[in-house]
C-alpha positions in Angstrom: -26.3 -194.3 73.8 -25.2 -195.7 76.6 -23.0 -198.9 76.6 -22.9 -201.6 78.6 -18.8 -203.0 78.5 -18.9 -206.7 79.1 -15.4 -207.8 79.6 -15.7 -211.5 79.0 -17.9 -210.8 76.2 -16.6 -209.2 72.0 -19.8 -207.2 71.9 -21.1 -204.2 73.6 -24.9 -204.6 75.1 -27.1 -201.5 75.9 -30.1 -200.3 77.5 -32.8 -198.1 76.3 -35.6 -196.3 78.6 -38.3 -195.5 76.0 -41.3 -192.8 76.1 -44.2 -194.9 76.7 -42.7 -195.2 80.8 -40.7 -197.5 82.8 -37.2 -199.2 81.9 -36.8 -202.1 79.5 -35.3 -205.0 81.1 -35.6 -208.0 78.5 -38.7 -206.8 77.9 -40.6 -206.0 81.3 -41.6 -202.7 83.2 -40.7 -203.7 87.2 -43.9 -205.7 88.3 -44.7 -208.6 90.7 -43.7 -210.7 88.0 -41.5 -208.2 85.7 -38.1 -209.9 84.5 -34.4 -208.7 84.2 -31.8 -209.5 82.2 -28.4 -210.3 83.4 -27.6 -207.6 85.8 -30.8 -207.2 87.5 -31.6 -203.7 86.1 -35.3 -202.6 87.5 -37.1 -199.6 88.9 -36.5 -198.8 92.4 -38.7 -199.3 94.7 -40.5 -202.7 93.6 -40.5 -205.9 94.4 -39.7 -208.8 92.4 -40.4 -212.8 92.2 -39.1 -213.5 89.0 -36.1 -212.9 86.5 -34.4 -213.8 83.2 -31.0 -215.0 84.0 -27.9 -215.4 81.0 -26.6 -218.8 80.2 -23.5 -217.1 79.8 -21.5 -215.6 82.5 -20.5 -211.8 81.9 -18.1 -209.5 83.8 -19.1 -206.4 84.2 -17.9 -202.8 84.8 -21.1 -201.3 85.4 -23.1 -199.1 83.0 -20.7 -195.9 82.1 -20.4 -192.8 79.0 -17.8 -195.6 77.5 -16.0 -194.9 73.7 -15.6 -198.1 71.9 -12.2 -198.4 73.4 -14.1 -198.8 76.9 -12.6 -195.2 78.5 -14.9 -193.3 80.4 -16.0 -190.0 78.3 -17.2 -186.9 80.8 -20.7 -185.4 79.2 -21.0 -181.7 80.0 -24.0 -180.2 80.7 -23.1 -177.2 77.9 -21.9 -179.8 75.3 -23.1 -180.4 71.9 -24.0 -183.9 73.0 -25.6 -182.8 75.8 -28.2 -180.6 74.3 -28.8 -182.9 71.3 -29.6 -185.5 73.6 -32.2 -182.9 75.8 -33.9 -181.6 72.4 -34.7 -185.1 71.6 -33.3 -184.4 68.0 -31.8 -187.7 67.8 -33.4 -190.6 66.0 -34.9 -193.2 67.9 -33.0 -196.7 68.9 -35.0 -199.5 69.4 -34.2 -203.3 69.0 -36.0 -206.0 71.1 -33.7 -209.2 71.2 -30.8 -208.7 69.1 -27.2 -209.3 69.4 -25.7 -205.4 69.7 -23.9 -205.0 66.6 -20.3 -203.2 66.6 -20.5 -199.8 66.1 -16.8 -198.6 64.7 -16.9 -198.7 60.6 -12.8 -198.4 59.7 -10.5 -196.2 61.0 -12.7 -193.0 61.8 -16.5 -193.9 61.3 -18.5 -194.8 64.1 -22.2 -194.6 64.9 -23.4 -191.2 67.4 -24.0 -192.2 70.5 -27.4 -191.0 72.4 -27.0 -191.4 76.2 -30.7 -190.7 76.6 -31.6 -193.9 75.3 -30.2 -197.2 76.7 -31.3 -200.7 76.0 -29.7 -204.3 77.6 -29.8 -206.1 75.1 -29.2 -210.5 75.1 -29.2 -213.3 73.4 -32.3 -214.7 72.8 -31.1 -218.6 73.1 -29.5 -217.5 76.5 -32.9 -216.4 78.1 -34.3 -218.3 80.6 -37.0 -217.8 84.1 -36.3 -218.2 87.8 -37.8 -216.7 90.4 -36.4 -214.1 93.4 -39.1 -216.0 95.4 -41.5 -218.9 94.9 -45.0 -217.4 93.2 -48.1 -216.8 95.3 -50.9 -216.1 92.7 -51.3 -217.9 89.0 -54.7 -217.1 86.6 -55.7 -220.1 85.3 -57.8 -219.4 81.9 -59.1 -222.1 80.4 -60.9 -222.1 76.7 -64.6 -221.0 76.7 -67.8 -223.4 75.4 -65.5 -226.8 75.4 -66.4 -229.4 77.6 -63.4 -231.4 77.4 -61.4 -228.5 79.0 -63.5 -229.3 82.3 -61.8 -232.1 83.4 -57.9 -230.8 83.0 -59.2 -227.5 84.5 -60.4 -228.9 88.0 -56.9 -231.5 88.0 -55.2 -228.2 87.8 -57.0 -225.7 89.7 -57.1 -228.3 92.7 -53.4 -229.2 92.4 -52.6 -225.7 92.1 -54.5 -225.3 95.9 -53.6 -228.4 97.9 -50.1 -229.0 96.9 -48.7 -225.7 95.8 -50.6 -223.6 98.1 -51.4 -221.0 95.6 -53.9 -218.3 95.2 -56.0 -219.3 92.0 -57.2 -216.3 90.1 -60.0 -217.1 87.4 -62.9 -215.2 85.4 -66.1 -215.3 87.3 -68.2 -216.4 84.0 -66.4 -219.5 85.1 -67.8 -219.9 88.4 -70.8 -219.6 86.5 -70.3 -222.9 84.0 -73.4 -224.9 85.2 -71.2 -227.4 83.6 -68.5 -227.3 86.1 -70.5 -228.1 89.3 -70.8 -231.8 87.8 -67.2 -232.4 87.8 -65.8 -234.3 90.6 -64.1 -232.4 93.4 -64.7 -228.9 92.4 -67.5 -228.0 94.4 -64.9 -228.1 97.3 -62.5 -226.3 95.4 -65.0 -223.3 93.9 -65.2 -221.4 97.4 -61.0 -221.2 97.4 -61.1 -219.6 93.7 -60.2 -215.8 93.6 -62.7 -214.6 90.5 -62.1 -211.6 88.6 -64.4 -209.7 86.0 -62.6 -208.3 82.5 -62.9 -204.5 82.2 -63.5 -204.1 85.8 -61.0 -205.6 87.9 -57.1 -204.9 87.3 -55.1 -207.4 87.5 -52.1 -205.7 87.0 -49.1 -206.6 89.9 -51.7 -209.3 91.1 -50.4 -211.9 89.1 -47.2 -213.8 89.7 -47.8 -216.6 86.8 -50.8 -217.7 84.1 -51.7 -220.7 82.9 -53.3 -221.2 79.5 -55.8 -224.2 79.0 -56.9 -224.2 75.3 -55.6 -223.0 72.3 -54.0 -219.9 71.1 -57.1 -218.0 71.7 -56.7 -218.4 75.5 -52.8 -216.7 74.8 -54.2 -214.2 72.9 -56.8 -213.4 75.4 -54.1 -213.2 78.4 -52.1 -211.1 76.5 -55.5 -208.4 76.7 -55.8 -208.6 80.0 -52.5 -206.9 80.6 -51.9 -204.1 79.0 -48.4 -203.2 80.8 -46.3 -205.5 82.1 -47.5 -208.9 81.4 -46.5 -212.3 83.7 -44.9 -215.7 82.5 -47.2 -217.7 80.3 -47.6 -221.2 80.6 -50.0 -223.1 77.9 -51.1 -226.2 77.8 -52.6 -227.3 74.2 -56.3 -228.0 74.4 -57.8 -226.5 71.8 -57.7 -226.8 67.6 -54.8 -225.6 66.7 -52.5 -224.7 69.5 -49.5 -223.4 67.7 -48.4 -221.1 71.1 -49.6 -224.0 73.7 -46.2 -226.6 73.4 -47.3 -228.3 76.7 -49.4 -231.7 76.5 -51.5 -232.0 79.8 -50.9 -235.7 80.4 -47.7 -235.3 82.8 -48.6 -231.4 84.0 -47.6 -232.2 87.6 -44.1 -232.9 86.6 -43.7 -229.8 83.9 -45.2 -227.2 86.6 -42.9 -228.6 89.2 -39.8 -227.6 86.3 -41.6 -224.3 85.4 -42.0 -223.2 89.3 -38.7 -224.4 90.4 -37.0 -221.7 87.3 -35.9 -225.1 84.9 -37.6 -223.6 81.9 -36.4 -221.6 78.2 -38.5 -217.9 77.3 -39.6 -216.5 74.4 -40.2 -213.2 74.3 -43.2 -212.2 72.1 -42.8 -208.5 71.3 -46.4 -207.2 71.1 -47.9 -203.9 68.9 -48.6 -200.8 70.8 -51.6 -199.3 69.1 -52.8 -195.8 69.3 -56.5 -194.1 67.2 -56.3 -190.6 67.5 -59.5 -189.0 66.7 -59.9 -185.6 64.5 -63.1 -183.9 63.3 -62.4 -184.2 59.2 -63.3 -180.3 59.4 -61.5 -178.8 62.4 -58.4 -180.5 62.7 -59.4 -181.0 66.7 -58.8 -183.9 68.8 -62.6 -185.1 69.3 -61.7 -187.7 72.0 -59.2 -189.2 73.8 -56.8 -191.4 72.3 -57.3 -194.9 72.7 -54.2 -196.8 73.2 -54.1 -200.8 72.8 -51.6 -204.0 72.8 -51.9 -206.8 70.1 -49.7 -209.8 70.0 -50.5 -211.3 66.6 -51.9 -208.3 64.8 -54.1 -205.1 64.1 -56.0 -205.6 61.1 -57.6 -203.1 58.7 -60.3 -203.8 55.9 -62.9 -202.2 54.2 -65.6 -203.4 56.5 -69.0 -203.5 55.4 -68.0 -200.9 52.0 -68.3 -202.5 48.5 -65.7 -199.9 47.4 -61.8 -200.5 47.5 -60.5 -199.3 51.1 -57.9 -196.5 50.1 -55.6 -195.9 52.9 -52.2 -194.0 53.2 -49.3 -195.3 54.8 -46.1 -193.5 56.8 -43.5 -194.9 58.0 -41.4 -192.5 60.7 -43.6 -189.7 59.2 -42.8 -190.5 55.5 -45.6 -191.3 53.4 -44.3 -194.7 52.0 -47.7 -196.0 49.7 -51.7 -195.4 49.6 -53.2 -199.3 49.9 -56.0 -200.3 47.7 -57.4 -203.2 48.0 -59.0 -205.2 51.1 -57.1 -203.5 53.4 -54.1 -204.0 55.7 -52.4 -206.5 58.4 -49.6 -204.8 60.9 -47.9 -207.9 62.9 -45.7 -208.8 65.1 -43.9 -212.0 64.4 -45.6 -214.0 66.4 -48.9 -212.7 64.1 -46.9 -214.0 61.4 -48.2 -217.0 61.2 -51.7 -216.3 61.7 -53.5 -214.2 59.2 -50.3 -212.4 57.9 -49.1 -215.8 56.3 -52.7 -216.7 55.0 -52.2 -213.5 52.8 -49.1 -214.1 51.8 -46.9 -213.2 54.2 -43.4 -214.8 55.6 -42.8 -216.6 58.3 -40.4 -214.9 61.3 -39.3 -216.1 64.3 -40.9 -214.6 67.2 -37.3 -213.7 68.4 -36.7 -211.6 65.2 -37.2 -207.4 66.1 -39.7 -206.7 62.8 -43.4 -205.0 62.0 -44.7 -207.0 58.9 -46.9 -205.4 57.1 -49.2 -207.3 54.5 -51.6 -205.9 52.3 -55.0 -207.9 51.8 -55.9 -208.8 48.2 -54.4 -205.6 46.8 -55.5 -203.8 43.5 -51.1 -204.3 42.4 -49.8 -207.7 41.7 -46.7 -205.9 42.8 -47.3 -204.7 46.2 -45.8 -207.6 48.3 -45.3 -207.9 51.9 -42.6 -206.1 53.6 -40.7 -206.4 56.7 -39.5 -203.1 58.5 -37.6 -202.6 61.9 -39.6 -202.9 65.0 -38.1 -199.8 65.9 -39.8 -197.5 63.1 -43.7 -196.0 63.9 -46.3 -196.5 61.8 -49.0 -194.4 60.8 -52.1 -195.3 58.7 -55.4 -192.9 58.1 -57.9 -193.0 55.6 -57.2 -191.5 52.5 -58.9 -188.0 51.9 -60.0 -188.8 48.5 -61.2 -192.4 49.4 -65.2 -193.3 48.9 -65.3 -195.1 52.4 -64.4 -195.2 56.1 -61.8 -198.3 57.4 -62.5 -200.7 60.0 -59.7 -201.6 62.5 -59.7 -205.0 64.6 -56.9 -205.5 67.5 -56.3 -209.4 67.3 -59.5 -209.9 66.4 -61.2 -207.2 69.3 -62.9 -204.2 69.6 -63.1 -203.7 66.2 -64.7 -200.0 65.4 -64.5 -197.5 62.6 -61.8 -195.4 61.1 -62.9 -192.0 59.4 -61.9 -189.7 57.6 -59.3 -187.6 60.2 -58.5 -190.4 62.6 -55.3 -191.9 62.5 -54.0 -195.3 63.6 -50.0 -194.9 64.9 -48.7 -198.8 65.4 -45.6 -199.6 67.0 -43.4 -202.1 69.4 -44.3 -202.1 72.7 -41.5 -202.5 75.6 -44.1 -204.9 77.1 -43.7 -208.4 75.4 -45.2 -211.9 76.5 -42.9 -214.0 78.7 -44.2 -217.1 76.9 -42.3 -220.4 78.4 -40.9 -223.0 76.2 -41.9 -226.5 76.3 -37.9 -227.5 75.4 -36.4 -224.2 73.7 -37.2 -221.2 71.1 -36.1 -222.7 68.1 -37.2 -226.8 69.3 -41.1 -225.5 69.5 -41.1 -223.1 66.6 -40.2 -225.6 64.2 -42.5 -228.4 65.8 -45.4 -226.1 65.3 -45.0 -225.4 62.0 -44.3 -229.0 61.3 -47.4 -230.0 63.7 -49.7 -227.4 63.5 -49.6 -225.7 59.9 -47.7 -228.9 58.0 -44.3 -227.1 56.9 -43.1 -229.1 54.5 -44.2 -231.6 55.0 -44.7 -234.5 52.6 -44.0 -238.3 51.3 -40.5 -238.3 50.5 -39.5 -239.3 46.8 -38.9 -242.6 45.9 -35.2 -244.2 44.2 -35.9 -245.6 40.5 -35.9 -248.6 40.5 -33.0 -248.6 37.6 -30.8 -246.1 40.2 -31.5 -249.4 42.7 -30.3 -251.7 40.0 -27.5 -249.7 39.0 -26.3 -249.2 42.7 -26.3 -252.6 43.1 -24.1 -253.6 39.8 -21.6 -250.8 41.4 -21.4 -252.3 44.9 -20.5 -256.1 43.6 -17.3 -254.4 41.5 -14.2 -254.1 42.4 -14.3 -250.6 40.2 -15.5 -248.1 43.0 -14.4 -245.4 44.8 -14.6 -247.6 48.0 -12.5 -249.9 46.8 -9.8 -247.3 45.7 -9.2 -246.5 49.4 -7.7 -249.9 50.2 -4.6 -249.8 50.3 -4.2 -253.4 48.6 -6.1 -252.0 45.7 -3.5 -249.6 45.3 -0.4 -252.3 45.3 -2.6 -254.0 42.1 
């Protein structure tokens, strides 16, 4: 492990390069839009418009083989170390938005260091967007089959144009919305709209900014589009339930003019990176490629269509941890924790919080409850050989398809996460949402007895209280 000595600063940060490609810089892989934390570590070689800058100022010595008394160590190439760190016989290291924790325990233990795998890690609170340049291209998506997203669509599509002078990518089943040619002004507007088709037209270092108009569906749905590196996501609440949205439409102008001059809080969503591998049952053999998908809320798997019990075995880091029976399985990030994870039972987590839950779906145990492991760990989950039935997986909610007998499904976090922007700050539109959106405790607040009342009362006319004890003349009698 590499470690990051900040001077100004009690704890150590580090950063970690991981297998799936490209370095981990608060959460991006270097794009049009990618971020950096602090320091400005990227790739070489790209250009960059935006950035995650540190409320707190840091001095620091640069990124060095340090001991935890901040002397330089020299790694040898024919050192222990060294070839430990080559054979990849180290466990992984892996945290997404946590405070580095000290690593001397006492006089002589300490934890190994790795210095193939470095991570910068910051304070989640101290996270916040500006831009190396001013952004040239923003998707607008906008919620399908709801007229009353019309209206704030064209405001925003034509402000967007004429007063920012930006290039406006959106889907071309839009362009297509026979509903859309009756709203005033856009017909002017259509011809300077840059359309794109899903599945067929990438996206990827295209987009300097998205815009959300709906509810979470539309996040959701931006989140699938990139399936690397993913830009800063703005979303405005027009839809039914909009727990990610926290922006209200009614003043846009003003809170795009905040967002686009860098006055805005992050939160990093830490998404799933989901792999099938297909094996023939008999063989052992690969069949097909591996298909390899990004989830933000969760990956789901159920019984599907089978009236048996779905029977499926669980590993975590290559330990078999429990077979599941019952309706099946949710894997999700925090931010899925409050969607289908928490209508089976699950906990609430901040999306800040590095975890995988995992929930089981109406299991056959009144003891199997959810659990909460490090986002770090890699989970893998395959049909049990002596089950009666296949599995069904969904990927928040898409391309669902079958699981047999063979396949696997290995789940972990993904170094890309969703720069979603706060409407005030992480912990400000967390707690709204519950309160707004799902009701968190909320409810009419007892009332006093009305003997308490009577009794208060009695006490505040005598001289015999604890009030009254203060004074000073109360003393002297």
């Amino acid at each position: 492990m590499m470690v990051r000595c900040d001077s100004n600063s009690s704890e150590s940060v580090t950063h970690q390069t991981h297998a799936d490609g490209g370095h981990f810089a608060g959460g991006w892989k270097s794009s049009p839009s990618s971020a950096i934390l602090n320091n400005q570590v990227t790739s070489p070689g790209v250009t960059h418009s935006m950035m995650i800058t540190d409320a707190i100022p840091t001095t620091t010595t640069g990124i060095w083989p340090l001991d935890l008394e901040g002397h330089t160590r020299n790694i040898r190439p024919d050192s222990e170390q060294f070839s430990r760190s080559r054979s990849g016989t180290w466990p992984r290291t892996r945290s997404l938005n946590a405070p580095s924790p000290i690593q001397q325990f006492g006089p002589c233990g300490r934890i190994m260091k790795n210095s193939a795998m470095v991570m910068t890690i910051q304070d989640p609170a101290s996270q916040r967007l500006t831009w190396y340049k001013p952004p040239l291209t923003v998707l607008v998506i906008k919620k399908v089959r709801d007229a009353t997203v019309l209206s704030p669509f064209v405001q925003l599509v034509k402000w967007l144009i004429t007063e920012k002078r930006m290039v406006v990518f959106v889907e071309h089943s839009v362009l297509d919305d026979p509903l859309l040619s009756n709203q005033p002004g856009f017909n002017m507007t259509r011809d300077k709209l840059m359309p794109f088709r899903e599945g067929k037209d990438d996206l990827t270092d295209k987009i300097d900014f998205i815009v959300c108009l709906g509810g979470d569906g539309t996040l959701l749905y931006a989140s699938s589009l990139f399936q690397q590196s993913v830009p800063p996501v703005m979303a405005f609440h027009l839809g039914s339930l909009g727990f990610l949205t926290p922006f209200e439409f009614v003043n846009f102008e003003e809170q795009m003019i905040n967002v686009l001059e860098g006055n805005a809080a992050l939160t990093l969503r830490s998404r799933l990176r989901c792999i099938i591998l297909r094996k023939d049952e008999a063989t052992g053999k690969p069949t097909k490629a591996p298909t390899s998908l990004l989830v933000l809320n969760e990956v789901v798997i159920d019984r599907g269509p089978s009236p048996y019990l779905s029977n499926i075995d669980l590993y975590l880091d290559g330990k078999h941890i429990t077979s599941v029976q019952g309706d099946g399985l949710i894997v999700s990030t925090p931010t899925g924790s409050t969607a289908y994870a928490v209508a089976a039972g699950a906990s609430m987590i901040h999306p800040s919080v590095p975890a995988i839950m995992v929930t089981p779906i109406c299991p056959h145990s009144l003891s199997f409850r959810p659990i909460v492991v490090p986002a770090g760990v890699e989970l893998k989950i395959s049909v049990s050989p002596e089950s009666r039935n296949t599995a069904w997986v969904s990927f928040d909610g898409r391309s669902r398809q079958e699981l047999k007998h063979g396949d696997s499904l290995r789940v972990t976090t993904s170094i890309y996460p969703v720069p979603s922007i706060c409407a005030q700050d992480q912990i400000t539109d967390w707690f709204d949402s519950l309160a707004e959106c799902l009701h968190w405790n909320v409810r009419k607040k007892q009332r006093h007895l009305d003997e308490l009342s009577d009794l208060t009362r009695s006490h505040s006319s005598s001289n015999d209280t604890l009030d009254s004890l203060d004074r000073p003349d109360a003393l002297d009698s």
